[in-house]
N, C-alpha and C positions, 0 to 999 in steps of 0.2 A: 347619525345622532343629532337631536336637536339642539341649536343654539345653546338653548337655556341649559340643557342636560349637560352639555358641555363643560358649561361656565359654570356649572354648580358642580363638577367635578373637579375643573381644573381648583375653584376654591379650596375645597379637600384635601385634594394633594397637598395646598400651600398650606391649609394647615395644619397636616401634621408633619411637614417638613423639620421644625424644630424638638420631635420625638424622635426622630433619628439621628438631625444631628448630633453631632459629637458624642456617639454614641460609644458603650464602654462597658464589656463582662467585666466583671471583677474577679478576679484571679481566685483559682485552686487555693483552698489552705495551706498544702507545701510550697507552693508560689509564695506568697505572702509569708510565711515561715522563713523560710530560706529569703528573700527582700530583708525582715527587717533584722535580720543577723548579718546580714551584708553592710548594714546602716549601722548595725554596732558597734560591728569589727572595725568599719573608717572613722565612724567618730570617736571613739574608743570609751563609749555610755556603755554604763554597766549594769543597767537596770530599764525593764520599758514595757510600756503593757498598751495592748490595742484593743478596739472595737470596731467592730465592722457592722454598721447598720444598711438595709437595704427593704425598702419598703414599708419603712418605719418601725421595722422588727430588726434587733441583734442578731445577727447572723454568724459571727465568729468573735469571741472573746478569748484573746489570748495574753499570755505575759511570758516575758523571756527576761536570760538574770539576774541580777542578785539582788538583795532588795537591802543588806548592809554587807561591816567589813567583816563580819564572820563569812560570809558566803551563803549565808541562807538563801533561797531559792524566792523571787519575786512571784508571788501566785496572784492570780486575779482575785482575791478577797483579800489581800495585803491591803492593806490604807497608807495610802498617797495624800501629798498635801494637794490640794485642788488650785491654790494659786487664785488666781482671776476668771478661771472656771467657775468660781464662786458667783462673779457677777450674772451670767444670764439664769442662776437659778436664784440668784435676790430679785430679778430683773420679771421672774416669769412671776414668782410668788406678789408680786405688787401687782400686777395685771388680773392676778388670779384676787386680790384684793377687791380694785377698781370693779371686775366684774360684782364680784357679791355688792357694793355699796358702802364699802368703806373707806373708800380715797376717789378721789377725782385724778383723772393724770396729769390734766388740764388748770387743776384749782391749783393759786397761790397758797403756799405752804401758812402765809399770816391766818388763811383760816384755820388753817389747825395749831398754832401756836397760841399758849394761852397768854404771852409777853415777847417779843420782837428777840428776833434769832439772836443780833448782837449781844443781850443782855444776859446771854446763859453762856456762864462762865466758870472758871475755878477748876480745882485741880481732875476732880472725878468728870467731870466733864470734857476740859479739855483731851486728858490722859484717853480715854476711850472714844471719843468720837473727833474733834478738831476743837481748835478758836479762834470763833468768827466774830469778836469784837471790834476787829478790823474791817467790817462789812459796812459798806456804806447804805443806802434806802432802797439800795438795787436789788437785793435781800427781798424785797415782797413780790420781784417779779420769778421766783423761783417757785418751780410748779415741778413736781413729780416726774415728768415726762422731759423737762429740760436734763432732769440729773440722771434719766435713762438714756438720754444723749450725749452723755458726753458733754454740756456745753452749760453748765452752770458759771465760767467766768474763773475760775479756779484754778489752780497749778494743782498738779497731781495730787498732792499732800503739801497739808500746810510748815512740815517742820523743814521743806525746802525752799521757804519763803524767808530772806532774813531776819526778819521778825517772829518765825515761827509761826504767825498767824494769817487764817484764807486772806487773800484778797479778791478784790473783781479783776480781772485784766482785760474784759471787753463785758459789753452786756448781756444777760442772762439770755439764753438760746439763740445768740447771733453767729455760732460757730461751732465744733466740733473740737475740743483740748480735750483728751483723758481724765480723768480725776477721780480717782479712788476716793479723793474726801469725797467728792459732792454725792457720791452713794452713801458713805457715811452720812454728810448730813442729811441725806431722805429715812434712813434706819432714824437717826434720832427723832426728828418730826413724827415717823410714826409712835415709834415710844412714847414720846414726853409728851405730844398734842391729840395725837389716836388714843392713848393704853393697846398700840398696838405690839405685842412682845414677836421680836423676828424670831428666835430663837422656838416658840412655841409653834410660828405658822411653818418654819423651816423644817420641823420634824412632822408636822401635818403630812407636807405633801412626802418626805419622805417613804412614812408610812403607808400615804396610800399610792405610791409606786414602787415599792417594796424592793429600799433601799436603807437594809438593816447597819449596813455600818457606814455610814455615812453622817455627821453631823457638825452644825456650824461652833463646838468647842470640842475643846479636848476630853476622848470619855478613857476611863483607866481601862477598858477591856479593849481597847486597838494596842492596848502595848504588844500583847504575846504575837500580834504577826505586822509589825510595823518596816516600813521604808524610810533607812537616812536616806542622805543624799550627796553627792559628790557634785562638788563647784569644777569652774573649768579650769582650773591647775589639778583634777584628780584627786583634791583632798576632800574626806567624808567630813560632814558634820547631820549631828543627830537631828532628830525629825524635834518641831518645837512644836511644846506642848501647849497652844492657844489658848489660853484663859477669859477669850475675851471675843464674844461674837460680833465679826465685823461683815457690815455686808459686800465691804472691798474685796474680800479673802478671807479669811479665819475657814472656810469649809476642807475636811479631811474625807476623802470617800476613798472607793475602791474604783477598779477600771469594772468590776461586773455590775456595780452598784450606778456608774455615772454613764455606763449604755444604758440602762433602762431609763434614766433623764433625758437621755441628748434621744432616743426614740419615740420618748413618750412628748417632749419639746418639739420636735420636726412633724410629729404626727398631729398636734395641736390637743392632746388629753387634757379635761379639765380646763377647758377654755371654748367660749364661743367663738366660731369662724371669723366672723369679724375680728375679734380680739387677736385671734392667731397672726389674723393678716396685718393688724397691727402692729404687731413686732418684731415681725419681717417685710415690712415695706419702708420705702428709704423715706426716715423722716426728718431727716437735716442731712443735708449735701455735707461732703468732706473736702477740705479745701486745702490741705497740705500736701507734703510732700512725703512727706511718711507718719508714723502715728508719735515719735520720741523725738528731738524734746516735745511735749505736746504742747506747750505756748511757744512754737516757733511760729515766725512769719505765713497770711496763708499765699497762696500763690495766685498770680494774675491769672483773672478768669477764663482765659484762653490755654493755660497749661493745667485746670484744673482734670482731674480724671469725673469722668461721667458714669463710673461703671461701678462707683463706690459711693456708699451712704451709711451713715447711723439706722439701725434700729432699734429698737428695744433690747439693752443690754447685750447686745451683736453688731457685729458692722455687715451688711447685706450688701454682696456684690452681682454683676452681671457679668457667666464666661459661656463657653462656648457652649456649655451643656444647656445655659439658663441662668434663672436667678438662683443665689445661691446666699449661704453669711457661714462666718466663722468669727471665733472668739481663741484666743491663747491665754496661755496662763504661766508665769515666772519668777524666778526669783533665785538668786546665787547656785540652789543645788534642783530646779524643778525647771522644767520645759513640757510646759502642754500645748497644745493644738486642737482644736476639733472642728472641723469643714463638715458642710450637706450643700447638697444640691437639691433646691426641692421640687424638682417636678418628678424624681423617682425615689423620693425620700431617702435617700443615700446619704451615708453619714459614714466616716472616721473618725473614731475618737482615739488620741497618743497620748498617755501620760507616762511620763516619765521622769523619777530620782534624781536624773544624771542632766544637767543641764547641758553639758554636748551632745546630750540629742535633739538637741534643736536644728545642728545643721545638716541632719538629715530628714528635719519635716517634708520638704519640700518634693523631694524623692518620693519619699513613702507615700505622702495625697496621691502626687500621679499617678503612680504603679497600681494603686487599688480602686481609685475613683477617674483616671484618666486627667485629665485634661480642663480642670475647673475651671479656671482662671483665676484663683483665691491667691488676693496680694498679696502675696508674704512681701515682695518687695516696699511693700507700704509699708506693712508690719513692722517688718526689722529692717529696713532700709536697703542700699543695692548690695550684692551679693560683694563679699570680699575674699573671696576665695574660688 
């Protein structure tokens, strides 16, 4: 063999060395059945439903338990609260925005206000989206794309600010802190400065991914098959009925309803390539130690992780499969999860009623997608049990 033929083969080999690495069948459906009742019986969640995506298509949707305290059966068209699941489908819907010409990701939000953020004030405002009177002139350098990062300057929510209202705590996209307002306040800019209504573009795209029960308020026909939820002492409380479309949370969907998102999201539908790789490419480094408190200290640059990054409404990591992102979703009686790896578009999506099943996420990814490397450890800090 010649030289060259050699060296253009050994190339080859290397690269597709990383198509087999960490490679991983994804388990029998009695596999996976029998797994996530194993995960129920230990955490003692009484309610949970999956998705099994692979190759950008639903492959096994299933739900196991109850979905309240009568005992009624959790079926996969049950509606669940979605949590912070919510974000990468506000996250995708702007991008899907930005594409048509109607926001800049990039553009400071003062071009779309028709009077300075701090001046919008009062009860109906504050009440539904934040208040930011407390914002100093650092406010214009807040762009679309900062508050899909995570890094607009913000505590989570401003009513855990002693004053109740945002503040800045470092400059606008100099960092990574969580914050449920700062996506609120991109929903408002687009309302008040666009006429853009989230509510009307959120059931667009539902519609046309045909995701009939799924919506960002509360509609009266989810009542007849709804999921409370049980906190971790085991006590129920009933599912809240949202009044109020937030793009932090307020979205209630199904587990059959939020496969065809998280598939039709990983596969890039209704988005130019570019745009897809946009918001799954790391576009602000993560520099903490875990993602709660999210104004904690960030860490010296030499104990940073390099394998973690912001993307667009996801956090995008690097395991053994490849690159990969996941998003969770939570709150007193909900634990969500949803991991991909995208170079075989493999996807798990967990929702679950029962917020003790969160400490069987971690399990469950393995078992069905192998070995990602998805931080939960960042996520929910180091394991304590």
């Amino acid at each position: 063999m010649k030289k060259a033929s050699l060296q253009c083969l050994l190339s080859t080999l290397v690269a597709l060395v990383p198509l087999w690495a960490g490679a991983h069948d994804i388990p029998a459906t009695d596999a996976i059945d029998a797994k996530v009742r194993g995960v129920m019986q230990r955490t003692g969640a009484q309610g949970l439903a999956i998705a099994v995506i692979e190759r950008g298509r639903p492959t096994y949707v299933q739900a196991y338990g109850v979905r309240n305290g009568k005992g009624d059966p959790l079926a996969t068209d049950t509606v669940m609260y979605a949590a912070s699941l919510t974000k990468p489908l506000f996250a995708y819907t702007v991008v899907r925005l930005a594409e048509q010409g109607r926001l800049d990701l990039d553009t400071s939000i003062a071009s779309y206000l028709p009077r300075p953020l701090p001046e919008y004030t009062g009860e109906d405002i504050a009440d539904r989206y934040a208040d930011w009177t407390a914002l100093d002139e650092r406010w214009r350098r807040l762009t679309p794309r900062i508050f899909l990062t995570h890094s607009p300057g913000f505590a989570n929510f401003g009513f855990l600010e002693p004053d109740e209202k945002l503040h800045f705590h470092f400059d606008p996209g100099a960092r990574y802190a969580y914050s449920g307002d700062g996506l609120n306040t991109l929903q408002f800019v687009m309302e008040a400065g666009l006429g853009i209504d989230l509510r009307t573009e959120t059931d667009r795209v539902f519609a046309q991914l045909g995701m009939p029960r799924t919506s960002m308020i509360w509609r009266a026909d989810f009542a007849t098959n709804l999921a409370d939820g049980w906190d971790a002492n085991g006590r129920i409380e009933p599912h809240d009925e949202r009044s109020k479309v937030r793009a932090a949370g307020s979205m209630d969907t199904t587990i059959a309803d939020f496969a065809k998102f998280a598939a039709a999201f990983v596969r890039g539908d209704g988005l130019s390539r570019k745009a897809h790789a946009q918001m799954l490419r790391a576009n602000l480094p993560i520099t903490t130690r875990s993602q709660f408190p999210s104004l904690q200290p960030e860490l010296p640059p030499q104990e940073r992780r390099r394998d973690l990054a912001a993307g667009l409404g996801v956090v995008v990591f690097d395991g053994p499969q490849g690159a990969g992102f996941f998003k969770g979703g939570h709150n007193d009686t909900t634990g969500n999860t949803w991991v991909c790896v995208q170079r075989r578009q493999r996807c798990l999506v967990v929702l679950s009623n029962d917020v003790r099943a969160e400490r069987g996420f971690a399990e469950l990814v393995e078992y069905v997608l192998g070995d990602t490397g998805v931080p939960y450890d960042w996520e929910y800090g180091p394991a304590k049990d």
